[in-house]
C-alpha positions, 0 to 999 in steps of 0.5 A: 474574597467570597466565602463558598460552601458546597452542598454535596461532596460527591465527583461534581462537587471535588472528587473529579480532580481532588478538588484541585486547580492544576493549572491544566483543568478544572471540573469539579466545583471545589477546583473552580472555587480553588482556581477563582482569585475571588473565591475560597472554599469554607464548607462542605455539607453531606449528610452521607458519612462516609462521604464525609470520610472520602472528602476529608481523606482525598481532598487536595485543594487549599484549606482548611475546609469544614465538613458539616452533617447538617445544613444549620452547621453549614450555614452558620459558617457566613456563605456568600456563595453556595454550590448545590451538587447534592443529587437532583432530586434533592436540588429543591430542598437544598435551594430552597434553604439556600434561599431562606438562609439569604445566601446571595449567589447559588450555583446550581447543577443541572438540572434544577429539580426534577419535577415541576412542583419543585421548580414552581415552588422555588420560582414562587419563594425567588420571587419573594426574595428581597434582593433576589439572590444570584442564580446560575445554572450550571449548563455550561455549554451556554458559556463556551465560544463555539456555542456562541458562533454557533447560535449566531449561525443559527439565529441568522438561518432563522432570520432568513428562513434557511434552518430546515431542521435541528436533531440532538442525539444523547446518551447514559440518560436524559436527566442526567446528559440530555438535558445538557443539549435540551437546555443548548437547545431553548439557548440557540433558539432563545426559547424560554416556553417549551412546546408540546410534544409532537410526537414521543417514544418512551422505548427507553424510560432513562433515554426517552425520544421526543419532537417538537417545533420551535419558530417552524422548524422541526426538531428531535432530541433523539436517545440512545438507550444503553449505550456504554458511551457519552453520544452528544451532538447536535446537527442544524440543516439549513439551505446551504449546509449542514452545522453541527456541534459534536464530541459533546459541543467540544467542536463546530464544524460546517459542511457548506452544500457545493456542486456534486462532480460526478452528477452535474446539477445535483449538489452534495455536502463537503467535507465538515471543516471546523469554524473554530480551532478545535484545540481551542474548543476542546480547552474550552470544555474543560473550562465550561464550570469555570466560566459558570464560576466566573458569571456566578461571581460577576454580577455586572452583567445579566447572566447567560444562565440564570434559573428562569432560563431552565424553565424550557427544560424544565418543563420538557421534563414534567411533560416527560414524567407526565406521559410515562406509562 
């Protein structure tokens, strides 16, 4: 049994779900922990008190679980496993004493750090990590079955110079949701570098628009400043339809290119028909952290997010720092 910790007690961390695995869903790091059969939750750090008061109050996973206000009290509890959910621009300080402390298997919140000399300095201290610790980045999408079909969807488009274009649409913040379908973006094109920018509108500072180009094609990760709902989807053109990941990645549908009736020898889209079962991929999203949980915990295989896949979207966010006003 792997013993956890958790550095952050706030809604990612357990407050989602209560920390708890229902047996319908699991959201919160604490509950994935719960439902794991080879994890048990056995700290908590928050330097906050009255989140402290809050996790001690309403959590209702199994326990007991220590609460500690300080990260020598928290280590000192034999982690095998710690879940950073403290607030991104913390994630640096705290991996960075996950990694001193010799912790083995770290799950990360998106994103990793929110500048660059934060995530080159850990990249510089993981490498002199003797064995490297475990890492994976809690980009969850990357593990969903819909996103599997459609990155073979798009990576055959991409053999066969059929893939026109890519547009990504996000809202409620780049840091804080865009990255998510930034990140979905380096994993469908296998692209660990970033390109620069081909062009970039900052009329939202939280909600930034940006183009670039990946393998010849042009694509655009479009924000939607001030909007009051989660918009997250992602649309791939090719010759003969249109792909697209919408509800936030929760359903793949296609719009296959067919004879338009009404102009004889022009062509339309047909109606967006699902790849996969859509009761299947919304079940899915809610199992996203948990299977996050479950290639964190299984080391047999390479991991589909380890933290130096994160460097596309890390360095996205540095060139975006760099070009504010």
């Amino acid at each position: 049994m792997l013993r956890a910790g958790i550095i952050g007690a706030g809604r990612i961390a357990w407050s989602y779900d209560n920390g708890i695995w229902d047996g319908a869903r699991s959201v919160s790091h604490a509950a994935c922990l719960h439902r794991h059969p080879d994890t048990t939750l056995a700290a908590v750090f928050e330097p906050l008190p009255e989140a402290r008061t809050a996790f001690q109050d309403g959590y209702k996973g199994p326990g007991p679980v220590a609460v500690c206000d300080t990260l020598e009290a928290f280590f000192a509890h034999d982690l095998d496993l710690v879940a950073v959910a403290s607030p991104s621009e913390t994630h640096g300080e705290h991996i960075a004493a996950c990694l001193t402390a010799g912790v083995p298997r770290l799950w990360v919140e998106k994103p990793v750090t929110t500048d660059a000399a934060s995530f080159e300095a850990l990249t510089r201290q993981l490498a002199d990590c003797a064995p490297p610790p475990r890492i994976v980045v809690n980009y969850f999408r990357r593990f969903l079955p819909q996103v599997a079909e459609a990155k073979k969807r798009l990576q055959a488009a991409l053999r066969h110079g059929t893939l026109r274009r890519v547009d990504a649409t996000y809202s409620r913040a780049f840091v804080v949701n865009g990255v998510h379908f930034l990140d979905l973006i380096g994993y469908l094109f296998d692209a660990l570098e970033a390109p620069a920018f081909d062009w970039v509108d900052r009329a939202g500072s939280a909600d930034p628009s940006f183009g670039m180009t990946l393998d010849g094609v042009p694509v655009a990760v479009m924000g939607i400043p001030n909007l009051g709902y989660h918009a997250l989807d992602l649309r791939a053109v090719t010759d003969y339809g249109r792909l697209s990941l919408i509800q936030g990645a929760a359903e793949l549908t296609w719009e296959a290119k067919q004879p338009n009736p009404d102009f004889p020898g022009f062509f339309n889209l047909a109606p967006a028909r699902p790849l996969l079962d859509p009761k299947t991929t919304s079940a899915a999203m809610l199992d996203g952290t948990y299977l996050s949980l479950c290639d964190l915990v299984d080391a047999s295989a390479p991991s589909r997010a380890p933290m130096e896949a994160s460097a596309f979207t890390q360095t996205i966010l540095a060139r975006l720092a760099e070009s504010a006003p």
